[in-house]
C-alpha positions in Angstrom: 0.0 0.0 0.0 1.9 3.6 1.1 5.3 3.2 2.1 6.1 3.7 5.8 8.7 7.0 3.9 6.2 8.6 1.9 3.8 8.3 4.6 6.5 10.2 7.2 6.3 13.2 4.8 2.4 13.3 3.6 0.9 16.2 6.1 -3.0 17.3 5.7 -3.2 19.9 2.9 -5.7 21.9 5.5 -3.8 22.4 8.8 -0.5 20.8 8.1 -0.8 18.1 11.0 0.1 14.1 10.2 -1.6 11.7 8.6 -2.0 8.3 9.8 -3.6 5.4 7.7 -7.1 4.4 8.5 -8.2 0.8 9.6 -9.6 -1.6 8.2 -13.0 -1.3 10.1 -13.6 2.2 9.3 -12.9 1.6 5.5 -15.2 -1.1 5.7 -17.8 1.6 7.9 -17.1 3.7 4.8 -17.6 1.5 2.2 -20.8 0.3 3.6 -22.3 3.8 3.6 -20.9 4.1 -0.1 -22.6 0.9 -1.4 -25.8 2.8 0.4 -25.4 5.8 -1.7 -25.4 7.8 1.5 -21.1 8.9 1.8 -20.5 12.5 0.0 -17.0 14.0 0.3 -16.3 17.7 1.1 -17.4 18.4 -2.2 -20.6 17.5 -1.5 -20.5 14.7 -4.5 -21.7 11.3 -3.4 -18.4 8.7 -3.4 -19.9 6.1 -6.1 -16.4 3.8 -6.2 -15.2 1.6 -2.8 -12.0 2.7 -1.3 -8.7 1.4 -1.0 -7.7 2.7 2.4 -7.3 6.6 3.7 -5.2 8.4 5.5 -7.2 10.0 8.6 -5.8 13.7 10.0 -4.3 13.4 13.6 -7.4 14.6 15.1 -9.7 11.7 13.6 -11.9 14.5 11.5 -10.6 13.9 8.2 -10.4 11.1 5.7 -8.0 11.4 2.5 -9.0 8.3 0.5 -6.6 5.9 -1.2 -8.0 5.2 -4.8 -6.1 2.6 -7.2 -3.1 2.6 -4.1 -2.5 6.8 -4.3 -3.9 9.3 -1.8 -6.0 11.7 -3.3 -4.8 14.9 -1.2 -7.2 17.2 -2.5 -9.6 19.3 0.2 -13.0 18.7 -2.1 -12.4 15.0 -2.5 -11.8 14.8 1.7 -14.6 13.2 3.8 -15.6 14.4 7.2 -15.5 12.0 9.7 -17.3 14.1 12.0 -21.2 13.4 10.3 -20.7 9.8 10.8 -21.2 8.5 13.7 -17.8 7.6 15.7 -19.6 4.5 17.7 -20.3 2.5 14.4 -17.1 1.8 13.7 -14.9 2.5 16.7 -14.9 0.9 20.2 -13.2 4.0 21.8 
């Protein structure tokens, strides 16, 4: 998937803080809600194609999906984390 190296240098185009890749039950959360039709990204342009991974902002608000193994790092194509509810797919 991402190397550990290129994954020590990716930062969040927004705020600058690190990156850290998502796992596998909140992809799976994710994917879920796409195969629902109900995911939209910042853009506000429902996600049609399951994802690969993502990279999730140090303060767990942002998603940066992985598509065909490469991080699309743009702020429209972002999903917030924050509208879905944390308890589905995390035990903290």
């Amino acid at each position: 998937m991402i190397s550990k190296e290129l994954l020590d240098i990716l930062v969040c185009p927004e705020d600058h803080t690190r990156l850290c890749l998502a796992d596998e039950r909140l992809i799976a959360h994710l994917n879920q809600a796409i195969e629902e039709g109900t995911l939209t990204n910042r853009g506000g342009e429902k996600i049609g194609s399951p994802l690969d991974g993502g990279l999730v902002r140090e303060d767990g608000r942002v998603l940066y999906p992985i598509v065909d193994e490469i991080p699309v790092m743009l702020l429209d194509e972002a999903i917030e984390l924050d509208a879905i509810q944390r308890s589905e797919w995390d035990d903290a």
